[in-house]
Every structure is written in structure tokens, then in C-alpha cells.
C-alpha positions in Angstrom: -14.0 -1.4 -11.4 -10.4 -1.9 -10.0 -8.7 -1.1 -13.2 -10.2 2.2 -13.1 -9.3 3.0 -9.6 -5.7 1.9 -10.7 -5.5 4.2 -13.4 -6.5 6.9 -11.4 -4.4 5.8 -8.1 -1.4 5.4 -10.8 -1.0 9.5 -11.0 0.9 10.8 -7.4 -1.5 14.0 -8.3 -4.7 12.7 -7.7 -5.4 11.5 -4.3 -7.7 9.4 -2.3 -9.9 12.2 -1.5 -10.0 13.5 -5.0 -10.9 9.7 -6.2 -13.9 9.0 -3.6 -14.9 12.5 -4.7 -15.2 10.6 -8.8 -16.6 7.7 -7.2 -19.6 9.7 -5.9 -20.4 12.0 -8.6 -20.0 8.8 -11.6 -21.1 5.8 -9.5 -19.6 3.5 -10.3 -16.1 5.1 -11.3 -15.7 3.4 -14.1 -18.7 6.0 -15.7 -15.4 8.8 -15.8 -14.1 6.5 -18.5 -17.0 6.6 -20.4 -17.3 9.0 -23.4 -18.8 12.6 -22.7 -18.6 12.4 -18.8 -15.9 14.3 -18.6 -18.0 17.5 -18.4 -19.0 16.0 -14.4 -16.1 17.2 -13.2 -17.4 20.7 -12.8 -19.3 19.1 -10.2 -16.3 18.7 -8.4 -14.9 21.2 -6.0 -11.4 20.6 -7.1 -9.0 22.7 -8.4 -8.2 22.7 -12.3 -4.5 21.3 -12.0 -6.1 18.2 -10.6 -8.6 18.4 -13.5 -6.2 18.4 -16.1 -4.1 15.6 -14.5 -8.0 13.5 -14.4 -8.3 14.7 -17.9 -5.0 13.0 -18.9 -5.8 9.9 -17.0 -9.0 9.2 -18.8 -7.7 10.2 -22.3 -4.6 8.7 -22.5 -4.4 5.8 -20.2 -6.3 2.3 -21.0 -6.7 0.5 -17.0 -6.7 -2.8 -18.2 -3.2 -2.0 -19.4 -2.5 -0.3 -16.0 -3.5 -3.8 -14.4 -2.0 -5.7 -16.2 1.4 -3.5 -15.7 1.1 -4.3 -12.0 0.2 -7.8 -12.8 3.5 -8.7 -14.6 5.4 -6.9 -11.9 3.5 -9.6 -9.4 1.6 -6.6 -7.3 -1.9 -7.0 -6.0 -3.8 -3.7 -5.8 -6.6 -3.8 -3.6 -9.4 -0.3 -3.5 -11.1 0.9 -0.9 -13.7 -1.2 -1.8 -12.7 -4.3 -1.8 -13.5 -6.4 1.2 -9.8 -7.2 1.3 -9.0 -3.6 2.7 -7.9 -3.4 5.8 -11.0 -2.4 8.0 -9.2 -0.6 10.8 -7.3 1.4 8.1 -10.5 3.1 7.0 -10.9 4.5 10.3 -7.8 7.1 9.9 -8.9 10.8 8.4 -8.0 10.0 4.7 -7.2 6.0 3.8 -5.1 5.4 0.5 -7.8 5.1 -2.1 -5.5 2.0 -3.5 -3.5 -0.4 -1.6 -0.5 -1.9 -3.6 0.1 -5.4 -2.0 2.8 -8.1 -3.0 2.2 -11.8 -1.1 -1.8 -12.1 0.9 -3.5 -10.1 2.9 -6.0 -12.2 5.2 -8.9 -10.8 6.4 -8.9 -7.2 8.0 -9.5 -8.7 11.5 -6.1 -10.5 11.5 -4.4 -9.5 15.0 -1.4 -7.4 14.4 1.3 -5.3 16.1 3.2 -2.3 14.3 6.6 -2.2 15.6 8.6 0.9 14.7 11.8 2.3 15.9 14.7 4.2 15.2 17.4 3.6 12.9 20.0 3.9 15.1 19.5 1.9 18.0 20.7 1.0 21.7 21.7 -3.0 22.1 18.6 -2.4 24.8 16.3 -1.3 22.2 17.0 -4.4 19.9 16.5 -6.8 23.1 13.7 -5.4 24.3 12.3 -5.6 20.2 13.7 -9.2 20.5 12.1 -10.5 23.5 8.9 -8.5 22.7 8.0 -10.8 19.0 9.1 -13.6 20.6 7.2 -13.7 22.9 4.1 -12.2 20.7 4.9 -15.1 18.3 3.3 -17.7 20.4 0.2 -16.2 20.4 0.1 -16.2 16.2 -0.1 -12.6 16.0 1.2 -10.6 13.4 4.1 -8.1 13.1 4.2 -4.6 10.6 6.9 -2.8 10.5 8.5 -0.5 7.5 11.4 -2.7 6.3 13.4 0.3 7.2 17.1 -0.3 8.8 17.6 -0.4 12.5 14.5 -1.3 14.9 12.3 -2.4 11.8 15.0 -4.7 10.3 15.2 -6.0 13.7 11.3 -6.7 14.2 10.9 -8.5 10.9 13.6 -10.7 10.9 13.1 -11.6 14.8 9.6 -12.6 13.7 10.4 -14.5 10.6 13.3 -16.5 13.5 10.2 -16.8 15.7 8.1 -18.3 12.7 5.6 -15.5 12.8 3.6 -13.7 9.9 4.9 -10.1 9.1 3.8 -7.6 7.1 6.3 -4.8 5.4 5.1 -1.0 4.8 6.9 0.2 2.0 7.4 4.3 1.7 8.1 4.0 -2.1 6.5 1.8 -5.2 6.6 -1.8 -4.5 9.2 -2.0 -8.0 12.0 -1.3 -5.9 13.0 -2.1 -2.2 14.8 0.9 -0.2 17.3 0.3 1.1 18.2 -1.5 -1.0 20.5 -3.8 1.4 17.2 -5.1 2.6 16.5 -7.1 -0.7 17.5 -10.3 0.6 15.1 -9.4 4.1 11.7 -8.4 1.6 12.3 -11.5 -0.2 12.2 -13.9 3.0 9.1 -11.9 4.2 7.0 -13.0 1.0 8.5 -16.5 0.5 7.5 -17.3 4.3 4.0 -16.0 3.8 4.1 -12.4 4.6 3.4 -9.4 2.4 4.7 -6.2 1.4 2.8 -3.1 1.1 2.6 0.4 -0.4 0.2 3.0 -0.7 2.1 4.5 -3.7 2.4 2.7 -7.2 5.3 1.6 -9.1 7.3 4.2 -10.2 7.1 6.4 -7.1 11.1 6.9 -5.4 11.5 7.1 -1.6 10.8 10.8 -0.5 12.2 12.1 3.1 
């Protein structure tokens, strides 16, 4: 069924709530696709711009197309359902129906600091940072951070010195890396065995 969560997690206007919504009025999802289910969705307590955007989805997208998009582009989605999800992530109020992933996520359990921080930062802040994966790395743990600039920059490439996993979080589509000026940085991440990560698909700009 992934393509068909694809091709629904493709459209910004439908989100994960809206999709878990389809997955348990068609069970499976991929019933939606299916000619003369459409009619289901007055089952839904959604409103009718959301309708018309499922509408469009099913009529004029094929998801095996949508896969293979994200395919030549080298992303990995992984659903909800897939036992590659992050288990802790399904404990916040409304997980991302759709993970986009570039590089391996390991099972959900993996041990894992988030580091975040601001952009402009204190030479105190980036030693503390410093000294703070360094130390961490010993222990094999991992470090996220949002392959922003400033204390995030700092985080991953302190742990990639240290020889430990990281993990970017990516605001936008995983077809472009903001800023930019940390191409080079998401690059390193995934060639040393870390992984880049996105909630949104390609296609979807950086928003404030």
C-alpha cells in the first residue's frame, strides 16, 4: 500500500489526520483507488476543499508513478505503518502520515539525542555543544538536529569529527537542501551513514 499513502502524502493539502481518516473508512487505503469508492468520502467528516484535493489525487495521479518519482530522486518514504517508523514519533498528538527518508533508518529503538540551538550563537554555546557529542559519542548514541546554521551545523559536524551516527531533520522537501551552504554538510551526513529526513515531499520550499 505505500504508493497509495505516497500519492496521498504528495498533496501539502491533505494531512496525516485526513489520511488515517481514509485508511479507516477503505481498509486497506489502497480501496480509495479503486473505481466507485469515491462516494465513502461522505463518510468522512472533512470539509469539501479537502474532498476535492482527495478527488484529484485519485483521478489524476497513478502512485506507482509517485514512487517511482521519489525512487529516482534516491528518497525512501516510510508510512505510518511500516515497522520502520519511528516508534516514539507516534506518541506526539498527530505523526506525519509519511516519512520522507534519504540514507537508513535503524530500528525505532536506536538511542538518540536532538540537539537544537540557535543560529546565532555564543563561543560558550558551541563548546558546551562540542564537549556535549563528544562525549555522547562514546557511548554510540545518536545525534538529530535540523541541518540548520548555527548550533545545528555545529552538532552534526562535531558528531561526524567524533565518528558518531546523525540524523538531519529537514523543514522543506528532501529535493533541495536549505541553506543551501550546507550541501557539502548533508552530503557527509549520508556518505558516513546517517540519514536525512522530511516530513514534507519533494517539491515543498522552506516556510518560516
Amino acid at each position: 500500500d505505500l504508493a497509495f499513502w505516497v500519492a496521498l502524502a504528495n498533496n501539502p493539502q491533505i494531512g496525516a489526520k485526513t489520511i488515517l481518516k481514509l485508511e479507516k473508512v477503505f481498509q486497506p487505503i489502497n480501496k480509495l483507488f479503486k473505481p466507485g469508492h469515491l462516494k465513502k468520502l461522505n463518510r468522512l467528516a472533512i470539509s469539501e476543499n479537502i474532498r476535492v484535493e482527495i478527488r484529484k489525487v485519485v483521478l489524476k495521479t497513478n502512485p506507482k508513478e509517485e514512487l517511482n518519482k521519489l525512487k529516482k530522486l534516491g528518497i525512501k518514504p516510510v508510512s505510518i505503518r511500516c515497522n520502520r517508523y519511528p516508534k516514539l514519533l507516534l506518541e506526539i498528538p498527530d505523526p506525519p502520515a509519511v516519512l520522507f527518508t534519504k540514507g537508513d533508518i535503524y530500528e525505532s529503538q536506536e538511542l538518540s539525542l536532538a540537539v537544537v540551538g540557535a543560529r546565532k550563537y555564543s563561543n560558550y554555546g558551541k563548546r558546551v555543544v562540542q564537549d556535549i557529542v563528544r562525549t555522547l559519542a562514546q557511548t554510540g548514541i545518536t545525534i538529530l538536529s535540523g541541518l540548520a546554521l548555527g548550533i545545528d551545523s555545529i552538532a552534526h559536524r562535531t558528531a561526524l569529527g567524533a565518528g558518531c551516527r546523525t540524523i538531519g531533520v529537514l523543514a522543506n522537501g528532501l529535493d533541495q537542501i536549505y541553506p543551501s551552504s550546507n550541501r557539502t554538510l548533508a552530503e557527509r551526513i549520508l556518505a558516513s551513514g546517517g540519514a536525512l529526513i522530511s516530513e514534507y515531499p519533494p517539491g515543498v520550499p522552506p516556510y518560516k
